[in-house]
Structure formats: C-alpha cells, structure tokens
CHARMM internal coordinates of N, CA and C (Angstrom, degrees):
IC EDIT
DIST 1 N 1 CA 1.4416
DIST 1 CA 1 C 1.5304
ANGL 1 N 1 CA 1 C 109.39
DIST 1 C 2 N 1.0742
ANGL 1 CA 1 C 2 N 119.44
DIHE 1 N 1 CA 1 C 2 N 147.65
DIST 2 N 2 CA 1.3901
ANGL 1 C 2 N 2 CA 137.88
DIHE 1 CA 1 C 2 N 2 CA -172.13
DIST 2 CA 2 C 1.4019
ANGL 2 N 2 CA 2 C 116.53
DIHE 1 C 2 N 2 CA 2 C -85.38
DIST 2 C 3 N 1.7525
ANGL 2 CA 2 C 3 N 119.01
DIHE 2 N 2 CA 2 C 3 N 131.83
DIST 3 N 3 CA 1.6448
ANGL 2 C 3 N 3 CA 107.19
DIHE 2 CA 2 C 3 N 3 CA 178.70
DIST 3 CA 3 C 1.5610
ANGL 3 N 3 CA 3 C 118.44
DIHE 2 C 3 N 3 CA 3 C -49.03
DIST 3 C 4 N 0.9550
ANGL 3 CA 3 C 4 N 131.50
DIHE 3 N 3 CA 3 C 4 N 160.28
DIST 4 N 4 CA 1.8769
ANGL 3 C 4 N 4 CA 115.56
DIHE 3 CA 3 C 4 N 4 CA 153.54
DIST 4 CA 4 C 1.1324
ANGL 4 N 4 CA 4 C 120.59
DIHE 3 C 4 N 4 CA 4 C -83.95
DIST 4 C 5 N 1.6903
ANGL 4 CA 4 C 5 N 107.18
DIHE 4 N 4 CA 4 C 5 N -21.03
DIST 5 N 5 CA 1.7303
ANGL 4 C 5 N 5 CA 104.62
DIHE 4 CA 4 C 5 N 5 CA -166.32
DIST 5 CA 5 C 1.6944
ANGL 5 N 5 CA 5 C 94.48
DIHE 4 C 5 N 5 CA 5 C -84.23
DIST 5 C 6 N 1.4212
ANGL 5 CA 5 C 6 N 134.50
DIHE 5 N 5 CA 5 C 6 N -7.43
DIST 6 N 6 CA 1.3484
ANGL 5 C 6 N 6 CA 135.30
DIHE 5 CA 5 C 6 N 6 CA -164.64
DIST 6 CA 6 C 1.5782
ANGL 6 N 6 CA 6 C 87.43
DIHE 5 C 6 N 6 CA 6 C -112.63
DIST 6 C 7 N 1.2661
ANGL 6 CA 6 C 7 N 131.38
DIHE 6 N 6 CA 6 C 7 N -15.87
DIST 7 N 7 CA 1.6361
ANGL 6 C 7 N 7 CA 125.69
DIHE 6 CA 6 C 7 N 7 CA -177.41
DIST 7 CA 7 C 1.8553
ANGL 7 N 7 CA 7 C 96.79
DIHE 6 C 7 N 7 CA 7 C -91.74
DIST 7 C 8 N 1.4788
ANGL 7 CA 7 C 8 N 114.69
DIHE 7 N 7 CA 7 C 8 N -24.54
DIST 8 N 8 CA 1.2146
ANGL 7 C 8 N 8 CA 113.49
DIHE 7 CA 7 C 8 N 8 CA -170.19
DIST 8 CA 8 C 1.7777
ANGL 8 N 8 CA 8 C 116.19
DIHE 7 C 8 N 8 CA 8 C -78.93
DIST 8 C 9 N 1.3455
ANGL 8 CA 8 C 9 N 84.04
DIHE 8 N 8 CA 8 C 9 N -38.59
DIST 9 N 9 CA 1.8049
ANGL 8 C 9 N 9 CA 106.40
DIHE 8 CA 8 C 9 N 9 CA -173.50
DIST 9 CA 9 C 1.8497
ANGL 9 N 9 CA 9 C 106.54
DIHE 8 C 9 N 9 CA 9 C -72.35
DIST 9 C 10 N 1.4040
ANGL 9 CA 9 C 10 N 114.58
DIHE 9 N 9 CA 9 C 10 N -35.29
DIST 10 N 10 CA 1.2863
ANGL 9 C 10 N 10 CA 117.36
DIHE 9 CA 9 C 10 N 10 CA 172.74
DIST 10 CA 10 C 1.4736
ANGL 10 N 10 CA 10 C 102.72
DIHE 9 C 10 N 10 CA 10 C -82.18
DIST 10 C 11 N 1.4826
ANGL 10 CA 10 C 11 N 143.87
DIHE 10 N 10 CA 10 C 11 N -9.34
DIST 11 N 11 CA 1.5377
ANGL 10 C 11 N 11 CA 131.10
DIHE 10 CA 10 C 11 N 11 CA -176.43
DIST 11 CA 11 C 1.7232
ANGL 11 N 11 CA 11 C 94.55
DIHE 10 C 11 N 11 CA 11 C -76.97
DIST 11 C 12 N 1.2004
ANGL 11 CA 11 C 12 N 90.84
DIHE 11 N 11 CA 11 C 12 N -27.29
DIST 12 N 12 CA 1.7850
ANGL 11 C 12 N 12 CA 99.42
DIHE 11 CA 11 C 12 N 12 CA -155.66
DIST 12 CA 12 C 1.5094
ANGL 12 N 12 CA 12 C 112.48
DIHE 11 C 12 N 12 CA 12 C -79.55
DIST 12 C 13 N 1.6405
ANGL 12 CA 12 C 13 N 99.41
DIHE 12 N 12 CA 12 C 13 N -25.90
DIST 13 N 13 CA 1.4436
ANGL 12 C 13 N 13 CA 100.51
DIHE 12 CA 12 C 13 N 13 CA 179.83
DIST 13 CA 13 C 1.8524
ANGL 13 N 13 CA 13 C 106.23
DIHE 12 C 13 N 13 CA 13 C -74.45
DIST 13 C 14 N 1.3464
ANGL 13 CA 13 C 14 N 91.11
DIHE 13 N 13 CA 13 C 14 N -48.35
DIST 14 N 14 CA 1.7952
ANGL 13 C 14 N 14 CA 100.13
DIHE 13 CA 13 C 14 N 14 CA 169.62
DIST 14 CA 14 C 1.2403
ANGL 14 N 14 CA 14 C 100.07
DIHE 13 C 14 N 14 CA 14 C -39.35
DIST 14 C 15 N 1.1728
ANGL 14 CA 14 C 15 N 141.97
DIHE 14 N 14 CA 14 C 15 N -67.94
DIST 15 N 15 CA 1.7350
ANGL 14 C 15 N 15 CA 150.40
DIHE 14 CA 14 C 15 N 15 CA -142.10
DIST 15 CA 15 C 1.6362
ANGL 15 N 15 CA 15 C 88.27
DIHE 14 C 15 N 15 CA 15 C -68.08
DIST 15 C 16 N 1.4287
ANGL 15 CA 15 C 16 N 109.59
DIHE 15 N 15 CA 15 C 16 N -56.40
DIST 16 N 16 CA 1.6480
ANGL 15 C 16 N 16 CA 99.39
DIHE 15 CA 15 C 16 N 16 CA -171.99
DIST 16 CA 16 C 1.6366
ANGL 16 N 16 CA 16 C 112.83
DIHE 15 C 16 N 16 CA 16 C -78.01
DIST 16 C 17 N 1.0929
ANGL 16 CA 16 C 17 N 133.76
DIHE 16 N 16 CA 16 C 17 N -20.43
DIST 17 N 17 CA 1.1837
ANGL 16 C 17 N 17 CA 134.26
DIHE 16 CA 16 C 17 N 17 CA -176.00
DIST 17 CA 17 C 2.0733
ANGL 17 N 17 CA 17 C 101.55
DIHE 16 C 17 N 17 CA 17 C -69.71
DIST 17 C 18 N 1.2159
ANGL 17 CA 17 C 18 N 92.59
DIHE 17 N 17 CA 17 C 18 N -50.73
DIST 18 N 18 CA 1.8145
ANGL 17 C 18 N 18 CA 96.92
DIHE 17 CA 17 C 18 N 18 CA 176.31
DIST 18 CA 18 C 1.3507
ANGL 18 N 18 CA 18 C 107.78
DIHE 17 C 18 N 18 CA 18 C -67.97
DIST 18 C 19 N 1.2745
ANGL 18 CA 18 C 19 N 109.74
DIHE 18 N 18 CA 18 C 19 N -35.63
DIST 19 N 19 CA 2.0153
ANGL 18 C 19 N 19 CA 106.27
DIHE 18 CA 18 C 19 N 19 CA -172.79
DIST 19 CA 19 C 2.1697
ANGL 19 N 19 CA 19 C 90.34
DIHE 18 C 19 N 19 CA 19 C -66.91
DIST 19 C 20 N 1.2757
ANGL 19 CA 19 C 20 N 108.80
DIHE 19 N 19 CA 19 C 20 N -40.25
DIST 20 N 20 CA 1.4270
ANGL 19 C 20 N 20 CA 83.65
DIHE 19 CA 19 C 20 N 20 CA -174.64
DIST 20 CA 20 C 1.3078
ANGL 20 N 20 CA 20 C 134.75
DIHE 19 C 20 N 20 CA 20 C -85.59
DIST 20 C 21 N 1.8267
ANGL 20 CA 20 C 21 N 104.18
DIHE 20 N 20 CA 20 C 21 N -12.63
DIST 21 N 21 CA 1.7747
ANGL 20 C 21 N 21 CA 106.23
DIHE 20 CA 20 C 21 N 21 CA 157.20
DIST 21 CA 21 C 0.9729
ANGL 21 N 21 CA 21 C 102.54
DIHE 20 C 21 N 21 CA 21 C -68.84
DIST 21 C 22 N 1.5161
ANGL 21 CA 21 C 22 N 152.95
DIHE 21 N 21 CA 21 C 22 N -43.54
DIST 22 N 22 CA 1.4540
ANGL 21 C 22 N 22 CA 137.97
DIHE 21 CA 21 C 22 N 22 CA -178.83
DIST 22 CA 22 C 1.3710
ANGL 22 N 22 CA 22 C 114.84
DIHE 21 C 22 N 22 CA 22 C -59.29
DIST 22 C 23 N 1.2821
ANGL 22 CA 22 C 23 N 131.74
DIHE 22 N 22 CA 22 C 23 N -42.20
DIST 23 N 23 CA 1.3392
ANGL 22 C 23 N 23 CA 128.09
DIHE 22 CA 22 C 23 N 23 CA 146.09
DIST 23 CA 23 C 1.5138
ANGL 23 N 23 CA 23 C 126.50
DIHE 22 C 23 N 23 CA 23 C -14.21
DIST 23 C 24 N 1.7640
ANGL 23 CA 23 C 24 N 105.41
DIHE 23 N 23 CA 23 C 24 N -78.39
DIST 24 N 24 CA 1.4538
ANGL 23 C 24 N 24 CA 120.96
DIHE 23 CA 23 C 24 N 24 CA -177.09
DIST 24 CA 24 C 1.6079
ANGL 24 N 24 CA 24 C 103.49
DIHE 23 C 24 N 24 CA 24 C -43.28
DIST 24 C 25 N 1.7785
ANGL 24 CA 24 C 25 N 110.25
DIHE 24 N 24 CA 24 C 25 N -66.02
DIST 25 N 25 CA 1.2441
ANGL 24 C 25 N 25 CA 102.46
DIHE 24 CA 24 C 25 N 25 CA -171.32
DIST 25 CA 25 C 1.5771
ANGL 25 N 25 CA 25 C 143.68
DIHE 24 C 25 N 25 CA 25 C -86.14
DIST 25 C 26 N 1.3926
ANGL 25 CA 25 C 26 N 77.07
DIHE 25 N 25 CA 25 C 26 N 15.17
DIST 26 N 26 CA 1.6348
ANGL 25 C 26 N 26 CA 97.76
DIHE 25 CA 25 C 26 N 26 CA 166.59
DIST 26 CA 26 C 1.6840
ANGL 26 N 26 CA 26 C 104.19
DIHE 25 C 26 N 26 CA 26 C -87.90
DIST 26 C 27 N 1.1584
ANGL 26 CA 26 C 27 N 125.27
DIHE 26 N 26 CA 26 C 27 N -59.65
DIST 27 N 27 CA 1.6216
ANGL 26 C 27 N 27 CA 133.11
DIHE 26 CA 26 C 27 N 27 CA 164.88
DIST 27 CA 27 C 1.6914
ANGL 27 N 27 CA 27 C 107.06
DIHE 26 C 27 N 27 CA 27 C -41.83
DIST 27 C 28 N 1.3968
ANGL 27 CA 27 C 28 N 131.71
DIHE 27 N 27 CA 27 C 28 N -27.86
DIST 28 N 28 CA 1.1717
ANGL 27 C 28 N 28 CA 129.40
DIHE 27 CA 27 C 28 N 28 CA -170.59
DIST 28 CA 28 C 1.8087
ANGL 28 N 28 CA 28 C 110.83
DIHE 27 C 28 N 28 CA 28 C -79.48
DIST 28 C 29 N 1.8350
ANGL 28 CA 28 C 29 N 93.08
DIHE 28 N 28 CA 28 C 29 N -44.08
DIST 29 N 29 CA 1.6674
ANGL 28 C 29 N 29 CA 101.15
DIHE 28 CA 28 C 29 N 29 CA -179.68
DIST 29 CA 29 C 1.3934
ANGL 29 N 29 CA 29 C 100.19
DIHE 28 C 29 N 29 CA 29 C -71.64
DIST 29 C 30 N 1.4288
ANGL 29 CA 29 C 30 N 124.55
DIHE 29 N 29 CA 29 C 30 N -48.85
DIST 30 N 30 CA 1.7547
ANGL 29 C 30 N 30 CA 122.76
DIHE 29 CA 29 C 30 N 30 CA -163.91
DIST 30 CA 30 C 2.1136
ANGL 30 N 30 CA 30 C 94.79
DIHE 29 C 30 N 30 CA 30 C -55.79
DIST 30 C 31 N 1.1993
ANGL 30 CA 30 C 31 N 98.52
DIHE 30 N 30 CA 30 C 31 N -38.61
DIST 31 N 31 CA 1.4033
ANGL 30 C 31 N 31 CA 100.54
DIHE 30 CA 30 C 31 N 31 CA 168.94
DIST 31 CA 31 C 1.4078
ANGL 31 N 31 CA 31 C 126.49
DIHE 30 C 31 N 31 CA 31 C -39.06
DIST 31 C 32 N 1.2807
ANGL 31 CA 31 C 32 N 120.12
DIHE 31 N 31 CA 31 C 32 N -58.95
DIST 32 N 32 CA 1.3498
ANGL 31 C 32 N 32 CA 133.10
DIHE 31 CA 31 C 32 N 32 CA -174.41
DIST 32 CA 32 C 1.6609
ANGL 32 N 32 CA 32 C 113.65
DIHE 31 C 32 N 32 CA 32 C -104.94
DIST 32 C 33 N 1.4939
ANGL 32 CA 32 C 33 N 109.43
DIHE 32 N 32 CA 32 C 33 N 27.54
DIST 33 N 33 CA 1.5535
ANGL 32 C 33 N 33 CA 114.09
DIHE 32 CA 32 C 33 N 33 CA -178.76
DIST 33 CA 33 C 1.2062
ANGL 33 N 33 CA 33 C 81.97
DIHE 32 C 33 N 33 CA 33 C -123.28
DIST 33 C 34 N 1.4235
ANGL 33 CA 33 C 34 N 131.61
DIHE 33 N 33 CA 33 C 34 N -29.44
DIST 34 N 34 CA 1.4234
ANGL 33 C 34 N 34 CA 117.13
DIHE 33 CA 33 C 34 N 34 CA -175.89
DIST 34 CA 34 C 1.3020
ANGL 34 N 34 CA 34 C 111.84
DIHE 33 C 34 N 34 CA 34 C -93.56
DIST 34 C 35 N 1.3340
ANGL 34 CA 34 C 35 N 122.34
DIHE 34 N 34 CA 34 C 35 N -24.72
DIST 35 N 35 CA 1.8914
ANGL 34 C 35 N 35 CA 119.79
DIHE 34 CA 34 C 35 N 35 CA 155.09
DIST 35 CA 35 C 1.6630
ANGL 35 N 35 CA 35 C 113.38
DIHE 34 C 35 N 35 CA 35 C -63.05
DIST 35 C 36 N 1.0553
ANGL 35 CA 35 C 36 N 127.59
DIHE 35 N 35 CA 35 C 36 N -41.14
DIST 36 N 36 CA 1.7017
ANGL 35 C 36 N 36 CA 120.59
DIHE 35 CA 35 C 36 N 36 CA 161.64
DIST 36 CA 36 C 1.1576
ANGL 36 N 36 CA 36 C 113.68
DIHE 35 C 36 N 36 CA 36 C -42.39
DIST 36 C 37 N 1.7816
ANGL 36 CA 36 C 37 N 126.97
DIHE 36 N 36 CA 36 C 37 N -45.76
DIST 37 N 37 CA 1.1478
ANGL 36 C 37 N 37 CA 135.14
DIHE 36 CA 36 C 37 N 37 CA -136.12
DIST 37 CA 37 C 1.9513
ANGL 37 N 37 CA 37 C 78.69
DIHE 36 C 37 N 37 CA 37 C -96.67
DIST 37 C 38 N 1.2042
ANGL 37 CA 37 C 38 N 135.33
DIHE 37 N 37 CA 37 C 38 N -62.94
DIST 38 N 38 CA 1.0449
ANGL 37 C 38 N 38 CA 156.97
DIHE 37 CA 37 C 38 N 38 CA 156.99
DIST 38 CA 38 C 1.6858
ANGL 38 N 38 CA 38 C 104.14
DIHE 37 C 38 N 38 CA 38 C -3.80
DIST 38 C 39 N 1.1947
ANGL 38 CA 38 C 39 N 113.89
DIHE 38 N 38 CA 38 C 39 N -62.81
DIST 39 N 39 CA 1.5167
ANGL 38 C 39 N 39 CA 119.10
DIHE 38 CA 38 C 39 N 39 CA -158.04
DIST 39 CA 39 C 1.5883
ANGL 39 N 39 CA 39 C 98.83
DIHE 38 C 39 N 39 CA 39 C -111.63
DIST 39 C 40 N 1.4364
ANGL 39 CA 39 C 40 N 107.94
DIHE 39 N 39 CA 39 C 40 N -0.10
DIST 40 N 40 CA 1.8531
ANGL 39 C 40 N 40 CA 90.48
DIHE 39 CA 39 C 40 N 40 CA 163.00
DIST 40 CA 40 C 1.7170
ANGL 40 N 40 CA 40 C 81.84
DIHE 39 C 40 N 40 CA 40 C -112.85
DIST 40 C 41 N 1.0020
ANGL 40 CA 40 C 41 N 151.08
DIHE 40 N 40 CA 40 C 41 N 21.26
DIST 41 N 41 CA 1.6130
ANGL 40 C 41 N 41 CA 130.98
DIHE 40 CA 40 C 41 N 41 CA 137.33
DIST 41 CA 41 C 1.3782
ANGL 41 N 41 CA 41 C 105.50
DIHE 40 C 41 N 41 CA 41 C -66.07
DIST 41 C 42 N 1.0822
ANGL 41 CA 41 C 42 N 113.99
DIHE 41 N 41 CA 41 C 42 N -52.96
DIST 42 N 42 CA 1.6677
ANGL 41 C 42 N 42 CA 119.24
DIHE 41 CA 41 C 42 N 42 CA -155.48
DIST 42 CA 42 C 1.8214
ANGL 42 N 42 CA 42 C 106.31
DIHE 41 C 42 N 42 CA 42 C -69.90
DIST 42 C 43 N 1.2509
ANGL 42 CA 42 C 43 N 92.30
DIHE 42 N 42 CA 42 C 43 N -33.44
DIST 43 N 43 CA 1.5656
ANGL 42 C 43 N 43 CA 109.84
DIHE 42 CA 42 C 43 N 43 CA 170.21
DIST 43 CA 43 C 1.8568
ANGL 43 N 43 CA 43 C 111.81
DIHE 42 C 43 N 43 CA 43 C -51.86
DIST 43 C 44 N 1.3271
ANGL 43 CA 43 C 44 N 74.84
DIHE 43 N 43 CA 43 C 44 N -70.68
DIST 44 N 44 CA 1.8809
ANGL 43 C 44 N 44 CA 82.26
DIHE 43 CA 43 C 44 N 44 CA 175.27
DIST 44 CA 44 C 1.6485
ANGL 44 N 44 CA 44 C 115.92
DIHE 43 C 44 N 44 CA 44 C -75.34
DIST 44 C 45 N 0.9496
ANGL 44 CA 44 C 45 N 137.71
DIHE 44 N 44 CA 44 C 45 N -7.64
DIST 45 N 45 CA 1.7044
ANGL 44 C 45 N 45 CA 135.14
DIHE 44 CA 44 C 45 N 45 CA 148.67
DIST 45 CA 45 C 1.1287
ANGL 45 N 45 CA 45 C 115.35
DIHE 44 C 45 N 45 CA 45 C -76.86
DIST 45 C 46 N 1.4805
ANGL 45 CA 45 C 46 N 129.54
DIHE 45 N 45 CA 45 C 46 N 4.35
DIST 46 N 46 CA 1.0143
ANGL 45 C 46 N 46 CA 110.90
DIHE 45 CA 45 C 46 N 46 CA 164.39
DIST 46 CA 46 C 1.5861
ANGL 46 N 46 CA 46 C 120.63
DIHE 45 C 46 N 46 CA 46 C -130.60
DIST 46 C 47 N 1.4510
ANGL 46 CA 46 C 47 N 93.40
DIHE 46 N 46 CA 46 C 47 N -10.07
DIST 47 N 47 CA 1.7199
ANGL 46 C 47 N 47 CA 103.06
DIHE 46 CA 46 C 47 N 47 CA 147.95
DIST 47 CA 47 C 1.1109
ANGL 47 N 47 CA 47 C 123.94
DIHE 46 C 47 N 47 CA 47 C -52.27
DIST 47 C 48 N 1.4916
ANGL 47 CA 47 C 48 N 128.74
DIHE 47 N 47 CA 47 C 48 N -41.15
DIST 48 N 48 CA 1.4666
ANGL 47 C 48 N 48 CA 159.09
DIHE 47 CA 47 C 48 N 48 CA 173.34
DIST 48 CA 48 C 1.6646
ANGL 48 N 48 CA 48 C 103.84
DIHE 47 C 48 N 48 CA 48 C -55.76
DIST 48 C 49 N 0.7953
ANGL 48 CA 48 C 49 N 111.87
DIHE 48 N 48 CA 48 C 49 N -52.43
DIST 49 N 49 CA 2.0855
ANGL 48 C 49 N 49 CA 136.17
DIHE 48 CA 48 C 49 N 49 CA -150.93
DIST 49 CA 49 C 2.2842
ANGL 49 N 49 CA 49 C 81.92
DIHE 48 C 49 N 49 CA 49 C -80.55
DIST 49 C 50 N 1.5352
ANGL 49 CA 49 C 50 N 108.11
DIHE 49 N 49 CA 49 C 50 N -55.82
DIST 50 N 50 CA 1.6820
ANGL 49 C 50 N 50 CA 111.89
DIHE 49 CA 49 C 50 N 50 CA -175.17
DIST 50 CA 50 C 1.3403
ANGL 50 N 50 CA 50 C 110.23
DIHE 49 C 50 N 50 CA 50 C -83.50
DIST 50 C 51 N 0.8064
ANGL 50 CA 50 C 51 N 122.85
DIHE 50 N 50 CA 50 C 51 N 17.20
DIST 51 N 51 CA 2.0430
ANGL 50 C 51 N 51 CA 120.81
DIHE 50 CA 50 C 51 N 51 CA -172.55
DIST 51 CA 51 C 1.2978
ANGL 51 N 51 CA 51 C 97.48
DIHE 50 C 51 N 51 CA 51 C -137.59
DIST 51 C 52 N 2.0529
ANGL 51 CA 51 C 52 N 129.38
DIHE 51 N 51 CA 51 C 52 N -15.50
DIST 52 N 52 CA 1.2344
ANGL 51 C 52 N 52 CA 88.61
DIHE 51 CA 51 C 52 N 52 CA 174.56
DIST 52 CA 52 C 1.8170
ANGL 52 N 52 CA 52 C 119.76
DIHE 51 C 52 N 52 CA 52 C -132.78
DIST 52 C 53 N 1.6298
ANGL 52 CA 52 C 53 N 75.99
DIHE 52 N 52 CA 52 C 53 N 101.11
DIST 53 N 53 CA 2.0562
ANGL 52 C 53 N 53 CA 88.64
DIHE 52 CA 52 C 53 N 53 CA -178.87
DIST 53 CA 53 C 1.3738
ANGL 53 N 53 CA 53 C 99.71
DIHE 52 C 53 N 53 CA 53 C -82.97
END
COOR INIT
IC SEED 1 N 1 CA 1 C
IC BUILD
C-alpha cells in the first residue's frame, strides 16, 4: 500500500505541472487572437485609407 502523504505530494506536483501548461497555452492562443485581431485592423484601415477619395 502506498503512503498518502507521498500520494498527496505527487497529486500536487501533477496539479502544478498541468496548471502551468494551461497557463502556456492559454498565453499562446491570447497570443495569436491578438495577431488576428492586429491584421484584420490593419486590414480594415487600409480598406478605409483606398475607398476614401
């Protein structure tokens, strides 16, 4: 049978090891939602900038 205080201390390392890939790839998408967000501004300022003579 297995300690608990050594079953507890390894849940916890799991818990933080996943809390910090969820971290990364949460920072990875906000990453590339704000480059979308980025290049359909620039998109539309400059649709704006050729359409208005």
């Amino acid at each position: 049978m297995s300690d608990p205080d050594k079953d507890k201390a390894r849940n916890r390392e799991i818990a933080e090891n996943e809390s910090e890939r969820q971290t990364v790839s949460d920072i990875r998408v906000s990453g590339w939602a704000i480059a979308a967000a980025v290049v359909i501004g620039l998109a539309a300022v400059g649709w704006v900038l050729l359409h208005n003579n």
